[in-house]
N, C-alpha and C positions, 0 to 999 in steps of 0.2 A: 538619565537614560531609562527609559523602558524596557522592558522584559523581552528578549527574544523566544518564537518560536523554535525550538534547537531538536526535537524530539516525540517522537509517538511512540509507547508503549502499548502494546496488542496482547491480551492473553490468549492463549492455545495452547491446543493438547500436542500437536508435532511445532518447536520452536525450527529445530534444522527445515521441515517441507516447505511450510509458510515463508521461511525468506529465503530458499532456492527462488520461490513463487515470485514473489516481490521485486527481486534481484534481478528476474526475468522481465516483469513488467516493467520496472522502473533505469534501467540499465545500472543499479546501482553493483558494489559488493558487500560480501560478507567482511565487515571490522572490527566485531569481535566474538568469539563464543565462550561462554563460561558453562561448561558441561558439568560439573555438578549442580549449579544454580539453575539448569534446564534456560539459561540466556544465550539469545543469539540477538547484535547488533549490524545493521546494513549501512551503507551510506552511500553517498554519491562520491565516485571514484576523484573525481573531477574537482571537490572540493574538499577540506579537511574539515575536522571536525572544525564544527561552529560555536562552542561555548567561549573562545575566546575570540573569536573573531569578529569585529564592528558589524552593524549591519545584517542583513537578510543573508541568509546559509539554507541550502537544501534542505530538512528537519531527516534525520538518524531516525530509521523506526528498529524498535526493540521487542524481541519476540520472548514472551515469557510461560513456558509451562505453567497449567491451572489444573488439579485434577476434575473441575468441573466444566461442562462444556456451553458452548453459545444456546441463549434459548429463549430470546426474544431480539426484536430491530435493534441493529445498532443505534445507540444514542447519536454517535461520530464515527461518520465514514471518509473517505477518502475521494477524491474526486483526480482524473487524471484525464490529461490533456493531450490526443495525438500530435506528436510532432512530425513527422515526416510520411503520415497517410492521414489518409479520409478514416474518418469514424467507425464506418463499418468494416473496413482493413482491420484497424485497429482493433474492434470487438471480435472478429476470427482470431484474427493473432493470439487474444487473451484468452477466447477459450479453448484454442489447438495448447495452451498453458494449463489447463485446467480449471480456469475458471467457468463458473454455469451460470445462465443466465437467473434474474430474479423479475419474475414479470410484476414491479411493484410502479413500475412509473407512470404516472397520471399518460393518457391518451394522449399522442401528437407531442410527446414531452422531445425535448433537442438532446437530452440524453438518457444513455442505455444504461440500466443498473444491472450490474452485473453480482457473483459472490467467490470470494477465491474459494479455496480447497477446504477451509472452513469455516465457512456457511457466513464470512463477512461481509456483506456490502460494501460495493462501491461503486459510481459513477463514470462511464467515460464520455466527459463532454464533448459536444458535437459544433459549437459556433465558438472556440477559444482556439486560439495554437499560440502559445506563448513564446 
């Protein structure tokens, strides 16, 4: 067997705002927090963790205190897929959340890049509903 996708770890300066943020976007919850270790883990309610489970699982992102902050493009961003509006629904929705826009996408692009509460990129595609 191959290696599952099970997990994304995110560095930041607030671990609890970033995944209220995320938890909001993604309908997911808060599964773990480790408050000395500045960890907080979310996941998809709906599924349990995935490291022992066969097969494709929602991927757990993991928020982790850095005392230093973002300061160049994400290498790896996230990409999210409305399910139940239109794109533009959906990019309101994200930034009545707090997310701001990032005007970095090439002209006539099918998606809007957006950045959460800090300063990350991410994508809400516009021809996908999975």
């Amino acid at each position: 067997m191959a290696s599952k996708f099970t997990e994304l770890s995110i560095d930041c300066a607030a671990p609890a705002v970033l995944a209220r943020f995320w938890c909001a976007v993604l309908g997911y919850e808060v599964q773990d927090v480790e408050e000395e270790e500045g960890v907080v883990s979310i996941g998809s309610p709906g599924v349990p963790e995935g490291k022992s489970r066969p097969g494709p699982v929602p991927p757990t992102l993991t928020f982790a205190r850095v005392p230093e902050g973002k300061t160049v493009k994400n290498r790896l961003h996230i990409d999210v897929n409305p399910t139940d509006r239109e794109q533009g629904e959906e990019v309101e929705r994200l930034l009545a959340l707090g997310a701001r826009r990032a005007d970095v996408a090439p002209e006539g692009a099918s998606w809007v890049v957006l950045t959460d509460p800090e300063g990350n990129e991410f994508c809400v595609l516009g021809t996908r509903c999975p």
